[in-house]
C-alpha positions in Angstrom: -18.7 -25.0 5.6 -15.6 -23.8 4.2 -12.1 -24.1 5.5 -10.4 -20.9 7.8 -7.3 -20.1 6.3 -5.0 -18.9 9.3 -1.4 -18.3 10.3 0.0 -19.3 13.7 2.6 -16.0 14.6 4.5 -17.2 17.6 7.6 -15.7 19.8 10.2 -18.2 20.3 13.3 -19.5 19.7 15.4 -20.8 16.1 15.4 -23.9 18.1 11.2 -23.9 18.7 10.8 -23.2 15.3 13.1 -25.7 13.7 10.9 -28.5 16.1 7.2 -27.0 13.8 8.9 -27.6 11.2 10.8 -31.1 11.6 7.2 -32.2 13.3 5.1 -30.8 10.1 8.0 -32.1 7.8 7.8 -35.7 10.0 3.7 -36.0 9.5 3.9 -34.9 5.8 6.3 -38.1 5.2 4.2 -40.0 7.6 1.2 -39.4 4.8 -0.8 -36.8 6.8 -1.9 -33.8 4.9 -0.6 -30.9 6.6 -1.8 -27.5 6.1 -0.3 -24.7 8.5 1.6 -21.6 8.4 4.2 -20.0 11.1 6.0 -17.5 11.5 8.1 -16.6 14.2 9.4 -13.6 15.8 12.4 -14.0 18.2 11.0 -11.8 20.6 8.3 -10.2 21.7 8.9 -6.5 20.7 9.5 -7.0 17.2 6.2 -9.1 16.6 4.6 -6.0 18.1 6.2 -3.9 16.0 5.3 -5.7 13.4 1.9 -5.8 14.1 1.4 -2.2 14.8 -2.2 -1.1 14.6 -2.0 0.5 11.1 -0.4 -3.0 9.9 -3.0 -4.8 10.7 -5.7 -2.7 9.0 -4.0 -3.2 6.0 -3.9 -6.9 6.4 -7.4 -6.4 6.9 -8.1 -4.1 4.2 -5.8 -6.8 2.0 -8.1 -9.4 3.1 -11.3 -8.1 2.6 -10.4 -5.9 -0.9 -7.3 -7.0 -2.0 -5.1 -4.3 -4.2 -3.7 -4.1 -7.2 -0.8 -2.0 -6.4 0.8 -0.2 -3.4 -0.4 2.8 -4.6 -3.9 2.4 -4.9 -3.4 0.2 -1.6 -2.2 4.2 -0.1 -5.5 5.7 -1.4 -7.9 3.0 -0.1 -6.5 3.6 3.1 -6.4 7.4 2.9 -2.3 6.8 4.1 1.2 8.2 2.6 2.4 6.3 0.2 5.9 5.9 1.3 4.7 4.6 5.0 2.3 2.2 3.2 5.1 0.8 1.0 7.1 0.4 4.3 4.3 -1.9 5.9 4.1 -3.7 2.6 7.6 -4.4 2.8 7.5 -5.3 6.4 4.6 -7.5 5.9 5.9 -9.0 2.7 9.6 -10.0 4.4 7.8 -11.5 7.5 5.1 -13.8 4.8 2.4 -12.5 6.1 1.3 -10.5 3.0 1.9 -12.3 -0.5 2.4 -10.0 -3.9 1.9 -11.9 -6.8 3.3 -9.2 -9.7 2.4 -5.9 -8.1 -1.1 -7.8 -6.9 -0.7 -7.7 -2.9 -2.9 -10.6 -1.2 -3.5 -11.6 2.7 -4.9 -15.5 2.2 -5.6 -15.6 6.2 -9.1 -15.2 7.5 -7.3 -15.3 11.0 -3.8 -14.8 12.6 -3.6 -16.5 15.7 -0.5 -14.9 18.2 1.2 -17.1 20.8 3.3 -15.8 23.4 5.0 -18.7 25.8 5.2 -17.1 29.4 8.0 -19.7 30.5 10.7 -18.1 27.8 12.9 -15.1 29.1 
């Protein structure tokens, strides 16, 4: 049974963040093989924006076809290319979309979202 490769996308603070990291950093140096990937939004809107509905399809679409190029990316999804290239951007900046050359990849097989109801 092979592996599911999947990013953690959480809402929380610089502080909350900089704890992940010092706790994978800690377990790495303690021997433990660690294998996870966060990112973090500082608040709730902007992950949702950045998630929009047409974003994830072409994570999706990324996922399951791959592209080549940002262009072809436009045509597979039957979108403008100037508001595909915007999502790649967006997606690229925030790691959850990797180009390699002009290659675009999206190595997760899931994206897990965590919201803490105790922040304001």
């Amino acid at each position: 049974m092979s592996k599911t490769h999947k990013v953690q996308v959480n809402v929380g603070s610089l502080t909350e963040m900089g704890k992940r990291f010092a706790g994978a950093w800690n377990r790495a140096a303690a021997g433990e093989q660690v294998d996870e990937t966060h990112v973090t939004f500082l608040n709730l809107q902007t992950m949702l924006d950045t998630l929009s509905p047409r974003r994830l399809e072409l994570l999706r679409h990324v996922r399951q076809h791959g592209a080549n190029n940002v262009r072809l990316l436009a045509q597979s999804l039957a979108r403008d290319y100037k508001n595909v290239h915007q999502d790649v951007a967006v997606l690229e900046t925030t790691g959850l979309l990797i180009r390699d050359g002009r290659k675009l990849s999206a190595p997760w097989d899931e994206l897990q979202a965590n919201v803490s109801l105790l922040q304001p």
